[in-house]
C-alpha positions as CSV (number, residue, x, y, z in Angstrom):
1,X,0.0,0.0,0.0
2,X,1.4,3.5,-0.9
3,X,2.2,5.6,1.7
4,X,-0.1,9.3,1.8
5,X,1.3,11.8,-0.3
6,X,1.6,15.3,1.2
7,X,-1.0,15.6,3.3
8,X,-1.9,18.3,5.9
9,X,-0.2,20.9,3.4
10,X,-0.2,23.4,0.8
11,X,1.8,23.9,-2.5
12,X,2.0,26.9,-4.6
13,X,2.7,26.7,-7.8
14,X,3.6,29.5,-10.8
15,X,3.2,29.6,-14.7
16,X,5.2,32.3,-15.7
17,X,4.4,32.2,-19.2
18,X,0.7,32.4,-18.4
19,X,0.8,34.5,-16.0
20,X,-1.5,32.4,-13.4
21,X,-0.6,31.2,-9.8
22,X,-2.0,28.5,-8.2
23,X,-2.6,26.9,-4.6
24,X,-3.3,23.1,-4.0
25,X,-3.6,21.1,-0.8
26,X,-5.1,18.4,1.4
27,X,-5.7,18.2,4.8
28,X,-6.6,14.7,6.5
29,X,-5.6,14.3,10.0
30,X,-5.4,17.6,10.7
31,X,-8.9,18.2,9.6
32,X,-10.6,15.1,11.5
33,X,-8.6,16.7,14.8
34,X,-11.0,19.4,14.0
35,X,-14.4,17.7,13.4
36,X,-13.7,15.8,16.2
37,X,-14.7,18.0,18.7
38,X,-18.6,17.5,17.1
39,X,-20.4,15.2,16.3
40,X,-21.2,16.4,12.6
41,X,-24.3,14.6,10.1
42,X,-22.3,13.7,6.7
43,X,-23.5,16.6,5.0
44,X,-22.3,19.3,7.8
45,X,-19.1,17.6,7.9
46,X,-18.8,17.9,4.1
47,X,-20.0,21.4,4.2
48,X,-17.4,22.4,7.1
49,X,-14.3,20.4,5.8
50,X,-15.1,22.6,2.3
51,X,-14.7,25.9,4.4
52,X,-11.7,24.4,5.9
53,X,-9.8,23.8,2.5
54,X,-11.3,27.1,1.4
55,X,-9.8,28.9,4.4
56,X,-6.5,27.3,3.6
57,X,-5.9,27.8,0.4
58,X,-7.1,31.7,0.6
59,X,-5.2,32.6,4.0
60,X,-1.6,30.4,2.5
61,X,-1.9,32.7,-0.1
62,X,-1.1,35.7,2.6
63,X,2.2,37.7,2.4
64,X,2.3,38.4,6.3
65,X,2.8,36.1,8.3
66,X,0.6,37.0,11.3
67,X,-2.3,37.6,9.0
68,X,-5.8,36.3,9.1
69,X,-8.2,35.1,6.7
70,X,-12.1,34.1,8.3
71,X,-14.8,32.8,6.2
72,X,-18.3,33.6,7.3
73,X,-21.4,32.3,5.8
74,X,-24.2,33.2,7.4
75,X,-27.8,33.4,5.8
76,X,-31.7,34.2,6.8
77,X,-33.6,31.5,8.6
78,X,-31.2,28.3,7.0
79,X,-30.6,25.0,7.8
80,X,-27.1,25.8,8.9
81,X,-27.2,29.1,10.9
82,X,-23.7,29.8,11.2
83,X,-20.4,28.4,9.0
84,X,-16.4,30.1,10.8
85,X,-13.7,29.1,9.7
86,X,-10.1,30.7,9.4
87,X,-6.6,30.3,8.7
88,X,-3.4,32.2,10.8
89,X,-0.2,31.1,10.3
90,X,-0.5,27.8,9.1
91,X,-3.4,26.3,11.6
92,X,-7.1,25.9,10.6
93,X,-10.1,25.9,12.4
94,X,-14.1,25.7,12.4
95,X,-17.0,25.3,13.5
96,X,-20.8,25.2,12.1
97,X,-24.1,25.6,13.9
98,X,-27.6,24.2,12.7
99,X,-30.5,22.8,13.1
100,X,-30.7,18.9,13.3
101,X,-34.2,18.3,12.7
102,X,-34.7,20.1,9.5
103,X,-31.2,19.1,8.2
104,X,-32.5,15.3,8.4
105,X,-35.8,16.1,6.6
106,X,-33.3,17.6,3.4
107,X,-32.0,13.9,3.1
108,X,-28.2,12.6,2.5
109,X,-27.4,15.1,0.0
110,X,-28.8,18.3,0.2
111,X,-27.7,21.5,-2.1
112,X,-26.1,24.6,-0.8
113,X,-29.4,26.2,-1.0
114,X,-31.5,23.6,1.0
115,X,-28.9,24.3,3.4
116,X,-28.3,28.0,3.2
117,X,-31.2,29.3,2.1
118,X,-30.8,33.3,0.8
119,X,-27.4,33.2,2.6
120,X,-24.1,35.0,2.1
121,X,-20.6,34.1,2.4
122,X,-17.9,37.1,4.2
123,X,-14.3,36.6,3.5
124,X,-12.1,38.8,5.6
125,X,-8.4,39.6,5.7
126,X,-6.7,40.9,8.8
127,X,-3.2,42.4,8.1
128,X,-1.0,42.0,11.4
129,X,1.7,44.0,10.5
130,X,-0.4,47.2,8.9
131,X,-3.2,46.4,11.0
132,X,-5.8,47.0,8.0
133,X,-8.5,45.1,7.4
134,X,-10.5,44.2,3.8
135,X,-13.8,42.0,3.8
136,X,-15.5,40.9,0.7
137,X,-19.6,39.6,1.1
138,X,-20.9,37.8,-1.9
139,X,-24.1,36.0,-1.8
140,X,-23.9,31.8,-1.7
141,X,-25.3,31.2,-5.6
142,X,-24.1,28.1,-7.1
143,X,-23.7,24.5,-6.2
144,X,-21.0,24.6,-3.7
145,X,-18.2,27.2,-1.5
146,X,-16.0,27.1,-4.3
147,X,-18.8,28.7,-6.3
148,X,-19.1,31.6,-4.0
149,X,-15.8,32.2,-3.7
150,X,-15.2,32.2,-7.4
151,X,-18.0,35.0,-7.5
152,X,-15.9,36.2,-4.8
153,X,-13.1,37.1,-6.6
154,X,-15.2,37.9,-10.1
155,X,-16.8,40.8,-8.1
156,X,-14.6,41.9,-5.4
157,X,-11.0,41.3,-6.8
158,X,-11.6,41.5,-10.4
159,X,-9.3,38.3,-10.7
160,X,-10.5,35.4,-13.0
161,X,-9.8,32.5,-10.6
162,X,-10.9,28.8,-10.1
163,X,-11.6,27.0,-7.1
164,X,-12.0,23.2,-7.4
165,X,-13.0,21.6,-4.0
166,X,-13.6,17.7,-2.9
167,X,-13.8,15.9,0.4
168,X,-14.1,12.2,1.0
169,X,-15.0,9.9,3.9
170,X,-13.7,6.4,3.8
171,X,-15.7,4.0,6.0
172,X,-13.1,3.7,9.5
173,X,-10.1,6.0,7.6
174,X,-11.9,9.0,8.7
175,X,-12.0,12.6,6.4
176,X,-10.0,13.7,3.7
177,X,-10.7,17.4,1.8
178,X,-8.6,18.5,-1.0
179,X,-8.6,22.0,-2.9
180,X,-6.8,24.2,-5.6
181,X,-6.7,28.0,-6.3
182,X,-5.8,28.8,-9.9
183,X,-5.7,32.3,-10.5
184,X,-4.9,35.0,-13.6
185,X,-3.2,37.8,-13.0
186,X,-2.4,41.1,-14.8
187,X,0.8,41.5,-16.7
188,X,3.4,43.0,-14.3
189,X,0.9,42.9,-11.7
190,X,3.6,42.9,-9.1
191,X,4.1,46.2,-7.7
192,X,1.8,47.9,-10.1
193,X,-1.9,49.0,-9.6
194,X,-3.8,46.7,-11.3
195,X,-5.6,48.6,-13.9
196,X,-8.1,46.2,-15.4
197,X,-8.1,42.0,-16.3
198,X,-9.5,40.7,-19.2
199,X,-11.8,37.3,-18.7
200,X,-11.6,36.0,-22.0
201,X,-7.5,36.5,-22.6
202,X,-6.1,33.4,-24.4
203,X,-3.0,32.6,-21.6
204,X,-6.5,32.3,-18.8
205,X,-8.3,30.2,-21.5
206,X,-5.8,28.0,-21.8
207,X,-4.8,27.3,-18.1
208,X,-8.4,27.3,-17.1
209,X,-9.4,24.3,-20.0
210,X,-6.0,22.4,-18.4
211,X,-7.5,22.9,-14.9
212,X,-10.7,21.7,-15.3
213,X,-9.7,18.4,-16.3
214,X,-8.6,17.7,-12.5
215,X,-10.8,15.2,-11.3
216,X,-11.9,15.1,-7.3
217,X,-10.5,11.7,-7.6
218,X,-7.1,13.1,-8.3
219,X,-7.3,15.9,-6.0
220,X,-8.4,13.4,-3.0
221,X,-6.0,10.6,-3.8
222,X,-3.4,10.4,-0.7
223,X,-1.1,8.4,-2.8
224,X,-0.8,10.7,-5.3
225,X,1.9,13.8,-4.3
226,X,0.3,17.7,-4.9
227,X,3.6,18.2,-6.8
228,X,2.6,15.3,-9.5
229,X,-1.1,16.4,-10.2
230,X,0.4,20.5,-11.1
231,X,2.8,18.5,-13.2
232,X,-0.1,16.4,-15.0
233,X,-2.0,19.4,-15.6
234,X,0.4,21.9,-16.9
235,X,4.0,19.6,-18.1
236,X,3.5,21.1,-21.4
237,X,4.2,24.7,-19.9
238,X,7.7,26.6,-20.8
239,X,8.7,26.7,-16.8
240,X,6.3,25.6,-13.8
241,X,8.0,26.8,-10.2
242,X,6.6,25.6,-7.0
243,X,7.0,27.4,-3.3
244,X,8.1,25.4,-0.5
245,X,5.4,23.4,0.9
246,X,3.1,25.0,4.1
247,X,2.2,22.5,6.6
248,X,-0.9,22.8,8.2
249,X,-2.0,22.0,11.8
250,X,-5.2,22.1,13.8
251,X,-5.1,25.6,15.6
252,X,-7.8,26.6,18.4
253,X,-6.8,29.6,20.1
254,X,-8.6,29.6,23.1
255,X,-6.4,29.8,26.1
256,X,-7.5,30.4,29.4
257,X,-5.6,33.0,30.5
258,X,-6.8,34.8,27.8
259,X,-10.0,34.3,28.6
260,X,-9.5,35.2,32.1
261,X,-8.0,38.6,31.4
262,X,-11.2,39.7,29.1
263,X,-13.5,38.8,31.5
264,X,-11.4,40.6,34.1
265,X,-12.6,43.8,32.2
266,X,-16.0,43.4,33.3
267,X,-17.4,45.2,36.4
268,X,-17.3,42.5,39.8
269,X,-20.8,42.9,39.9
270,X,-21.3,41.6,36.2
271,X,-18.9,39.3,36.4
272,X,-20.9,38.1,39.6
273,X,-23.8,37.4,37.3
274,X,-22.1,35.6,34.8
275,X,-20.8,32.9,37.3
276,X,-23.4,29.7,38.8
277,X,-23.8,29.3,42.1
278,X,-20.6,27.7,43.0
279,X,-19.0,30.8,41.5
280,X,-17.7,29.9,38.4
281,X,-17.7,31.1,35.2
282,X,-18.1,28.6,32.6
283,X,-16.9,30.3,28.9
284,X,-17.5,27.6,26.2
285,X,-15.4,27.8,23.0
286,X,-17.2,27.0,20.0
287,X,-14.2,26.1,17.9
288,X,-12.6,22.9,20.2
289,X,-16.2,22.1,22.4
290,X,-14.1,22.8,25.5
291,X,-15.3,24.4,29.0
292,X,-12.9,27.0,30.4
293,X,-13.8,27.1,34.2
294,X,-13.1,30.7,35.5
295,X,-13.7,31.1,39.2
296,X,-14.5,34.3,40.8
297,X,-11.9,33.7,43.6
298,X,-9.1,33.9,41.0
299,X,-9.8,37.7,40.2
300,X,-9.5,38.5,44.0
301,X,-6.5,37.0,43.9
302,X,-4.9,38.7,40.9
């Protein structure tokens, strides 16, 4: 049996010639460490390991280092209330809210609508080191995430771009969710304002007809290295660089010092409501399921 091929990383990729970048990846362990702190139906564990590879591939893409990139998708009176999830440095998380009864009368395979309803999806992008922040809301139209975030970057960046996302669930091997990023950009984009892109220019017509041909059964295939499938696709090119690899870990970061120190900017008498009768305050963090105990002792102490 072949040992899994980079998983629980991202690539980037170049085309020179044509001018296009590209981002592929797979998370598997890394992504069940995350779904394993709820009990998920099939189709919100589809749904949220999607947002997962989205978040990945979009916050990888980030020049600083300490940056953020969230996804929101929130909607009006949905199945699923409320989809996070968010890339920083390398480590993913998420987490999705929703309502079990009506998501078991949609059946196995419901559509992004069924599950949505007239929602939207909000992609933000916190700078660490400028301390700016951008946010881009599109509505969810199409079949799937990658959809959206296609008519994400049609509207918002003006950058022709492909998404292609898949997941898979082997019976006792647990989740795997694979994704690419293809993107066009301007000539001499780098360092220059980006005056306008055309959709229909022949170098984006011809990387986009190669990058459609990836199948989800090449993109979820852990035998098969990230390296390999941007050489099937594009060997024909004049030059084809890749980036170092970006490894990707499970990243929660709720702490409970943290925690501690922002309720210890509420008033003592509010904090006195917040806490049961044994006098603790129990904050829950949606992200890892966990219970952080704060007592109301600790801040007389400190």
């Amino acid at each position: 049996m072949n040992a899994p091929a980079d998983i629980d990383q991202a690539q980037g990729f170049t085309i020179p010639s044509r001018h296009a970048r590209g981002r592929i990846l797979r998370l598997g362990p890394v992504l069940d460490d995350v779904l394993a702190a709820h009990a998920y139906p099939p189709p919100v564990e589809r749904l949220l390991a999607s947002a997962l590879v989205l978040a990945a591939l979009l916050g990888s893409t980030l020049k600083d280092a300490g940056g953020q990139l969230t996804l929101q998708a929130h909607n009006e009176h949905g199945v699923v209330s409320l989809l996070v999830a968010d890339y920083k440095g390398g480590e993913v998380r998420g987490y999705a809210k929703f309502d079990a009864d009506r998501l078991a009368e949609l059946g196995p395979d419901p559509t992004l609508f069924g599950l949505f309803g007239k929602g939207f999806l909000a992609i933000t992008f916190d700078q660490a080191v400028t301390g700016e922040r951008y946010q881009g809301i599109v509505p969810l139209d199409g079949d799937s995430l990658a959809d959206a975030a296609e008519h994400y970057f049609f509207q918002s960046e003006q950058i022709p771009s492909i998404v292609r996302i898949a997941t898979r669930h082997d019976a006792g091997q647990g989740c795997l969710a694979a994704g690419m990023l293809l993107q066009h950009l301007p000539e001499g984009e780098v360092g220059r304002e980006r005056l306008h892109t055309r959709h229909d220019h022949p170098e984006w017509e011809h990387v986009k007809a190669l990058a459609v041909t990836l199948s989800d059964g090449e993109l979820t295939d852990d035998a098969l290295p990230l390296t390999d499938i941007v050489w099937r696709l594009f060997h024909e090119e004049e030059v084809v660089r890749v980036t170092e690899p970006v490894p990707l870990s499970k990243g929660c970061r709720c702490d409970l010092a943290h925690i501690r120190s922002v309720i210890g900017r509420f008033p003592a008498e509010e904090r006195a409501h917040m806490a049961d009768d044994q006098g603790v305050i129990g904050v829950d963090c949606a992200f890892c399921s966990r219970l952080f105990p704060v007592s109301l002792d600790s801040f007389a102490q400190g």
